[in-house]
VEXDREN-2710 file (C-alpha; in Angstrom, 1 decimal):
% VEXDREN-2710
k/r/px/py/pz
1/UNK/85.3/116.4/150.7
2/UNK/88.8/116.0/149.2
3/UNK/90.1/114.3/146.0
4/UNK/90.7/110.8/146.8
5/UNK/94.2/109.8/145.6
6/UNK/95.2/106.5/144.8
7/UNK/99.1/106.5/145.0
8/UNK/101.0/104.1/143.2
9/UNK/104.0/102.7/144.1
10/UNK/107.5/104.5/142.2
11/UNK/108.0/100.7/140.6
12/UNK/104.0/100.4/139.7
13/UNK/103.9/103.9/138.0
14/UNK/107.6/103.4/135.8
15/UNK/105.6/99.7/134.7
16/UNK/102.7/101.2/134.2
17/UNK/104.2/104.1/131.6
18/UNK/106.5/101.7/130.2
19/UNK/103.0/99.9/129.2
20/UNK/101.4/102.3/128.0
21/UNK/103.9/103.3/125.5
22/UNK/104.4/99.8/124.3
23/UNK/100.6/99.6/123.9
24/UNK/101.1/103.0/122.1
25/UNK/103.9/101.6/120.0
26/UNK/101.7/98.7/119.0
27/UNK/98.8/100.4/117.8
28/UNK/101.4/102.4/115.5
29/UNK/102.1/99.5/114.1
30/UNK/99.0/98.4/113.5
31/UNK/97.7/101.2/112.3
32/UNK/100.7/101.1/109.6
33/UNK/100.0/97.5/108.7
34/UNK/96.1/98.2/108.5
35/UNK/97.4/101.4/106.1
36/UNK/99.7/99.4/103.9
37/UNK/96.9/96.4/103.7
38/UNK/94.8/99.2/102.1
39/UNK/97.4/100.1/99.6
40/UNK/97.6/96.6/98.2
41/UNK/94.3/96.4/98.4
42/UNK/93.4/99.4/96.4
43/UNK/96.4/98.4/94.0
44/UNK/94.8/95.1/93.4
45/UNK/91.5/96.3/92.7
46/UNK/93.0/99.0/90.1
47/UNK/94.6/95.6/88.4
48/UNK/91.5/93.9/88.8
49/UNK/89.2/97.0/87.3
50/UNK/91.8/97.3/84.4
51/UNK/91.3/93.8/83.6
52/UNK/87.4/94.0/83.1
53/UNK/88.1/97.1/81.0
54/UNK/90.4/95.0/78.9
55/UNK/88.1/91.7/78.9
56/UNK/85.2/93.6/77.9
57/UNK/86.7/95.5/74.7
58/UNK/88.1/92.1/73.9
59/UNK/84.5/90.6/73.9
60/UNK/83.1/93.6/72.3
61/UNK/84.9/92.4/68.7
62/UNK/88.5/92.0/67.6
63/UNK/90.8/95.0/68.3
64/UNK/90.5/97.5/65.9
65/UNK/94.4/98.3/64.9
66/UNK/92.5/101.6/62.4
67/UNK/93.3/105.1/63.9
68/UNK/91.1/105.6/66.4
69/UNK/88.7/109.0/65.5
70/UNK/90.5/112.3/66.8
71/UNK/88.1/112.5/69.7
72/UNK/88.5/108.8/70.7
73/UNK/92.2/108.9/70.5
74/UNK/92.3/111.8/73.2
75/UNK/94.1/111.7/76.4
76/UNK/94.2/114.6/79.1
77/UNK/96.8/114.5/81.9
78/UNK/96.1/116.9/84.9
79/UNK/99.3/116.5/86.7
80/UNK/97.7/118.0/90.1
81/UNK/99.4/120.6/92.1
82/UNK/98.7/119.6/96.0
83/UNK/96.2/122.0/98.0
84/UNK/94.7/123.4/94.8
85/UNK/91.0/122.5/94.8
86/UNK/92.6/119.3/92.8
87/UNK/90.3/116.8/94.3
88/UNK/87.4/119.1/93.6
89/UNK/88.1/119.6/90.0
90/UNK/89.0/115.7/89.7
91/UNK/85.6/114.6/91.2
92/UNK/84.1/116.7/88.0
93/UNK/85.7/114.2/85.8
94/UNK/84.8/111.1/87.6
95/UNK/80.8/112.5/87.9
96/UNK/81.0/112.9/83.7
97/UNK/83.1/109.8/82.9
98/UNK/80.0/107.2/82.6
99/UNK/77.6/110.1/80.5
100/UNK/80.6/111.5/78.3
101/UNK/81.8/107.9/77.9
102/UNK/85.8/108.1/78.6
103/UNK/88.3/106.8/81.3
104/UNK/89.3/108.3/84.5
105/UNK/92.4/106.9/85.7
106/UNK/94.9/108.0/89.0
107/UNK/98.5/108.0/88.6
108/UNK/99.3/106.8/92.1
109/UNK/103.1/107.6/92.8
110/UNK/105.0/105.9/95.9
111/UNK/105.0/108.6/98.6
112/UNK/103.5/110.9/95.9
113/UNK/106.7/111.7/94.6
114/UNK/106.2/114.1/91.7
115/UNK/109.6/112.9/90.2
116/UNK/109.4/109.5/88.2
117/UNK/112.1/107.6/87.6
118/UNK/113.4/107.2/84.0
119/UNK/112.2/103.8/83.3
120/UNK/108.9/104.6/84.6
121/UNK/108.8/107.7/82.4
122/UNK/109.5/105.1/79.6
123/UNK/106.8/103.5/80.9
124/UNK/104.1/106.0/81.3
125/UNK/104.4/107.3/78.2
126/UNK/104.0/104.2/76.5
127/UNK/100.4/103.3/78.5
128/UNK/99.5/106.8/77.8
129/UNK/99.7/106.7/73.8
130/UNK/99.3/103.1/73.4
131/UNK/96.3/101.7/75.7
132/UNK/93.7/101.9/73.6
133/UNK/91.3/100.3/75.6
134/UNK/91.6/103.5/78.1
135/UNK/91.2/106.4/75.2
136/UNK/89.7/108.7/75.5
137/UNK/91.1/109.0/79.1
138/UNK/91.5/111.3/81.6
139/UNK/94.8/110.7/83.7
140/UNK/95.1/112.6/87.1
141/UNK/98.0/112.5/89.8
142/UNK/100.3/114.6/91.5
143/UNK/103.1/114.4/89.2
144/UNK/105.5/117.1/87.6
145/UNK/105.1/117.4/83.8
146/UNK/106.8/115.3/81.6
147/UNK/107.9/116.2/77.9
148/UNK/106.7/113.6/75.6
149/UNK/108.4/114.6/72.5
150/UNK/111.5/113.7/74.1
151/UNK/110.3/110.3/73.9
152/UNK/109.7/110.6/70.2
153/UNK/105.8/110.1/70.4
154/UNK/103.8/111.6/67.6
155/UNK/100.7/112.6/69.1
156/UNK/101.2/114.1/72.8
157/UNK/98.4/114.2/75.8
158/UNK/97.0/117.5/76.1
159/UNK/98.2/118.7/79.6
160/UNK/96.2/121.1/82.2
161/UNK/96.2/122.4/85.4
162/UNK/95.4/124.5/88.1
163/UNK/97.2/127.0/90.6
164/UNK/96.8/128.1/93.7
165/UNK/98.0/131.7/95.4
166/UNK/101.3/130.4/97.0
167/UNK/100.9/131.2/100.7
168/UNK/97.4/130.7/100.9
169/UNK/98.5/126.6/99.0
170/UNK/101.2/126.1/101.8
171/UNK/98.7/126.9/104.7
172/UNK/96.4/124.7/103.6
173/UNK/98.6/122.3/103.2
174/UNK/100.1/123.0/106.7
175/UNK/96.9/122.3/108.3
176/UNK/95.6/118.8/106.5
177/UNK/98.9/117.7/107.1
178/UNK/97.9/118.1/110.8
179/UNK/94.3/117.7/110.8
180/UNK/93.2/116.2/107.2
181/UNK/89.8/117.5/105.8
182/UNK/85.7/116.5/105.3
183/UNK/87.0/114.2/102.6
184/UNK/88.5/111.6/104.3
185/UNK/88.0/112.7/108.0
186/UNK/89.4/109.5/109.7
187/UNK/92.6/108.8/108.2
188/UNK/95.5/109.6/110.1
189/UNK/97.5/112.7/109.2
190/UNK/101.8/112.6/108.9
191/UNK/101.5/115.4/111.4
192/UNK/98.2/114.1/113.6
193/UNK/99.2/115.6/117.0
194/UNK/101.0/118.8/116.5
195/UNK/98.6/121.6/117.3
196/UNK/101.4/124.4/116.5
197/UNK/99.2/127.1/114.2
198/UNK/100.8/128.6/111.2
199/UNK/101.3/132.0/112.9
200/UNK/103.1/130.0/116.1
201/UNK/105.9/127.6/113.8
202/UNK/106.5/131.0/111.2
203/UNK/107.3/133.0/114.8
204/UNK/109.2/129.7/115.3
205/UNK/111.2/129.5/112.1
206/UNK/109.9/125.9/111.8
207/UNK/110.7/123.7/108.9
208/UNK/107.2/123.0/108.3
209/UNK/106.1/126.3/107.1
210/UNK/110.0/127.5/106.1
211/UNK/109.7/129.3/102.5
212/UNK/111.8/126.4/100.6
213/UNK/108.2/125.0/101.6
214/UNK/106.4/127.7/98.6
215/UNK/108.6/126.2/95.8
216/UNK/106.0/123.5/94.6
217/UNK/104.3/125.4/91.5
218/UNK/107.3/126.1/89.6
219/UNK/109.0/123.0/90.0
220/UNK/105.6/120.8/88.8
221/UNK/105.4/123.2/85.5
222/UNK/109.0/122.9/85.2
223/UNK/109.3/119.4/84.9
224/UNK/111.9/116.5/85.5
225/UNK/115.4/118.5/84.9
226/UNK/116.9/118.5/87.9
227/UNK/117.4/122.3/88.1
228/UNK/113.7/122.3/88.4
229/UNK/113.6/121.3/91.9
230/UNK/116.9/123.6/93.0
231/UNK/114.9/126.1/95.8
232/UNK/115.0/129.4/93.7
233/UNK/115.9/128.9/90.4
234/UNK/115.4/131.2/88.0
235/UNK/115.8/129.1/84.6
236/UNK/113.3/126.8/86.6
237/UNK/110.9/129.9/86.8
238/UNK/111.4/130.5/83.0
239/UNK/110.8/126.8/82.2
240/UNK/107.9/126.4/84.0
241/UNK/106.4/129.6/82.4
242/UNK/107.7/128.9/79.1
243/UNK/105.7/125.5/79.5
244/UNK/102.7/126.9/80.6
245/UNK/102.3/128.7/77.4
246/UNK/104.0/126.1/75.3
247/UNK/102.6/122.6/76.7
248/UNK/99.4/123.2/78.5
249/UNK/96.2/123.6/77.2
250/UNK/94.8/125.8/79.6
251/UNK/95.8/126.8/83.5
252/UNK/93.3/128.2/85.9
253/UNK/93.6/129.2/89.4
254/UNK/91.7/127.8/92.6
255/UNK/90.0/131.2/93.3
256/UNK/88.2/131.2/89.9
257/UNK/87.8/127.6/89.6
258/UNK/83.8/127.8/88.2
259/UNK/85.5/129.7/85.4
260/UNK/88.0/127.1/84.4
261/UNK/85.5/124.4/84.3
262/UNK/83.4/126.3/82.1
263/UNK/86.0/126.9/79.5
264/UNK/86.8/123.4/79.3
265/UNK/83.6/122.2/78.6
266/UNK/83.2/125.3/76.0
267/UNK/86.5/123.8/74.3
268/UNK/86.4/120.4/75.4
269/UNK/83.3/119.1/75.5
270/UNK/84.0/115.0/74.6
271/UNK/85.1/115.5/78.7
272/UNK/83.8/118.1/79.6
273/UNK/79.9/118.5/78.8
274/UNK/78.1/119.1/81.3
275/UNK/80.5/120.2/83.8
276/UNK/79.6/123.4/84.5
277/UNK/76.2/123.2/85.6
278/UNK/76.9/120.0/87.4
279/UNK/79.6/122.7/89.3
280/UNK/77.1/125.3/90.2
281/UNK/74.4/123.0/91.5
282/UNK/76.1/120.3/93.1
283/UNK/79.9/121.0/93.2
284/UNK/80.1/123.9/94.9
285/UNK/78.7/122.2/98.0
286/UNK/79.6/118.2/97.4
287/UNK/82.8/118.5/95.9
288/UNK/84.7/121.1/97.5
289/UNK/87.2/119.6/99.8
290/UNK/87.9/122.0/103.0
291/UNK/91.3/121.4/105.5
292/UNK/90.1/121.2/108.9
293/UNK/90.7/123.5/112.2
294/UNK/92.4/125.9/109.1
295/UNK/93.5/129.4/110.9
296/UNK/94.0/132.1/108.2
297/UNK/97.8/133.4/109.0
298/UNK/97.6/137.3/110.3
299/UNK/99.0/140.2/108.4
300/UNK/102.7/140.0/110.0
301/UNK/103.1/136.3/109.0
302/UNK/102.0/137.2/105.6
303/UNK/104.5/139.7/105.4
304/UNK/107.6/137.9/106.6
305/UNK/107.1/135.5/104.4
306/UNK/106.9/137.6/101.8
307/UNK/109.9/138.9/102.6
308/UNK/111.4/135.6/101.3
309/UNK/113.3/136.0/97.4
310/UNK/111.2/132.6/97.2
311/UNK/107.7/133.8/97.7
312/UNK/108.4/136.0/95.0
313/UNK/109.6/133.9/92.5
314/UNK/106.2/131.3/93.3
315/UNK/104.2/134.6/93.5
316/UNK/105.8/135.7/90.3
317/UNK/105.0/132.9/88.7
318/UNK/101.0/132.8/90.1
319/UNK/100.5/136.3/88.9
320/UNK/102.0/135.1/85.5
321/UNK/99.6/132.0/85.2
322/UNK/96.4/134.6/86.1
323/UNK/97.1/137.2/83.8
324/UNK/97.2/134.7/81.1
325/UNK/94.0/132.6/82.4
326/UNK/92.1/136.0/82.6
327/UNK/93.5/137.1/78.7
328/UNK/91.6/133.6/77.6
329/UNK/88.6/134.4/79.7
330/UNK/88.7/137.9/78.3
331/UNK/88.8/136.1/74.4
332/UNK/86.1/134.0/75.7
333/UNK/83.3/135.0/77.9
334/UNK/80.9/138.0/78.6
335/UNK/79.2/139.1/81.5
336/UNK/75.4/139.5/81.2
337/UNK/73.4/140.1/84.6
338/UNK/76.3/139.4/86.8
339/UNK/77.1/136.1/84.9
340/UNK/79.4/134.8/82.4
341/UNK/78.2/133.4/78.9
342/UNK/80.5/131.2/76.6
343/UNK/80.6/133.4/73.0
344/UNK/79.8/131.4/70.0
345/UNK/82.0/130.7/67.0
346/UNK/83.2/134.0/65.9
347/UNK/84.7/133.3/62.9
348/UNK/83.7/131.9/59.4
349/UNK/84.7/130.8/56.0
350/UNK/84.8/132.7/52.8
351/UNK/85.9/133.5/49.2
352/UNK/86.1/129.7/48.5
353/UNK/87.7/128.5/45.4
354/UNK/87.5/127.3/42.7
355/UNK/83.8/127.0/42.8
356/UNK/82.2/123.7/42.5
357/UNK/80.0/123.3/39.2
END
């Protein structure tokens, strides 16, 4: 037998497309009032949490105005590159907050813009050294780093990070823009729909995977100049490496992120206790968020993009932050039976004086 077809009248079929893209329209909407709903949602319940934190050191006794102890007085700001394993590492802290006692708290940025605005920076830097009630805290967000001695503080935040190999970060990134990841699986993507692969929008010379796209490292070590964020810059290279050295505690790298986490417990354990063998027997499997539908980019992408004066730069700048994270492993660390042991104190006093009687 044949297909039965059911024609529609010319006027029937322009109605019935012009409905379907109005319902199409609406659901948009919808879907954009359901996602801003959950925005001031989430905002109020941050307020709301905050305000028990408050309530409940206010009924604990009268607010201590003493110097808080050197390990209570401690803040941490991981200023989260995008696509690095950062919501991996972050779930670390938030397992160990409860047990080690101390505050997790998002920075949540308006369209995650990694650039605050000078009031705000006047802002942020006063929560940060004066909210007591939140120290020791950990503070996490996709934001580029800020200099707090410009703002005349006397104690700064102790700043850390980790980096990702810079085509491998802009791939992944490339495809949970498009398809999201086993983290939040049904929220709806700023590229949902467009099934173009890496390889295909490279061949393309699409905007999407263009390499202005690479420069995100540097700028987010460089900080707030301006000349941070001009694609290319050299004195936004230096900076950013200069600060690496200069302003943050310690930088790791997504492909040896076990490693990172167990020098910052080794070095920071008022966070950090704990966090390495919570890593190897659950972490590896519950915490490590994956981009769906990801296709690795074949050898000739690789190369043309490499072929870009900016892929060297952020590839200049990832070697940089490796060699130096593997030069503190090195100080560190040994291998014994194909795994790595923290050393003990290596160092000792002696030759005091004057002797006590």
């Amino acid at each position: 037998m044949g297909l039965l077809r059911i024609m529609m009248p010319p006027k029937l079929q322009l109605l019935a497309v012009v409905a379907f893209a109005v319902a199409m329209l609406f659901l948009e909407n919808q879907i954009q009032k359901l996602e801003e709903s959950r925005s001031k949602l989430e905002r109020a319940i941050a307020r709301h949490e905050v305000r028990e934190i408050e309530q409940r050191h206010t009924m604990d006794g009268p607010r201590q105005e003493a110097v808080l102890d050197e390990e209570e007085d401690m803040v941490i700001i991981y200023n989260r590159v995008p696509k690095t394993a950062s919501t991996s590492f972050t779930n670390i802290a938030y397992d160990l907050c409860a047990k080690n006692k101390y505050h997790v708290l998002h920075i949540n940025t308006t369209k995650n813009n990694p650039v605050m605005s000078l009031q705000d920076q006047v802002r942020f830097v006063k929560n940060i050294t004066s909210w007591k009630e939140m120290k020791p805290g950990f503070y996490h967000g996709h934001v580029s780093y800020l200099d707090f001695a410009k703002f005349g503080v006397k104690k700064k935040p102790i700043y850390i990070n980790v980096i990702r190999d810079p085509i491998e970060r802009l791939v992944s990134y490339y495809y949970f823009l498009r398809f999201g990841d086993d983290y939040r699986p049904g929220l709806r993507r700023r590229k949902q729909g467009d099934k173009k692969t890496f390889d295909e929008c490279v061949a393309e010379g699409g905007s999407d995977c263009a390499p202005e796209k690479l420069w995100l490292q540097i700028p987010f070590f460089c900080g707030h100049s301006s000349e941070c964020w001009n694609v290319g810059s050299r004195w936004a290279m230096d900076q950013a490496k200069y600060n690496l050295i200069n302003e943050y505690f310690l930088v790791g790298v997504t492909e040896e992120l076990e490693d990172f986490i167990m020098l910052l417990e080794a070095a920071l354990p008022r966070f950090f206790r704990g966090a390495t063998e919570l890593y190897r027997t659950v972490g590896k499997k519950s915490h490590l968020r994956k981009t769906t539908e990801k296709k690795l980019p074949t050898k000739q992408t690789i190369a043309k993009l490499q072929q870009s004066d900016i892929w060297k730069m952020e590839n200049e700048f990832y070697e940089f932050a490796l060699e130096q994270f593997q030069f503190i492993r090195a100080h560190a660390v040994r291998e014994k039976d194909g795994d790595l042991y923290i050393l003990a104190q290596n160092f000792f006093y002696e030759k005091i004086y004057p002797k006590s009687n």
